[in-house]
Steps between C-alpha positions, in 0.01 A plus 500: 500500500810682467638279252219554236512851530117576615622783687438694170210450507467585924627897415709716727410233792675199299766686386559583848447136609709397238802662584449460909459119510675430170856510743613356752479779764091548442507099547727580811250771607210268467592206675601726833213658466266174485759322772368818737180414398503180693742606756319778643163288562671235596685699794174632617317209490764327705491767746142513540485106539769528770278729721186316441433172758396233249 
């Protein structure tokens, strides 16, 4: 999507987009952000599993 240059066509939001993920520290930002995503469920769900008498 970048590529083809629909963020024209996406206004002030694409443009922003655009320049955010278009480098390599918005695709840095993202993929901590979606590894904390998992981690944080992940962590509770263990926790709560551990407690719990299966």
């Amino acid at each position: 999507m970048l590529q083809m240059d629909v963020s024209a066509l996406m206004g002030y939001t694409g443009a922003l987009y655009k320049d955010f993920f278009g480098n390599s520290t918005g695709i840095l930002f993202t993929g901590l952000i979606m590894l904390i995503w998992i981690l944080i469920p992940l962590g509770l769900a263990i926790r709560v599993f551990k407690r719990k008498d299966l």
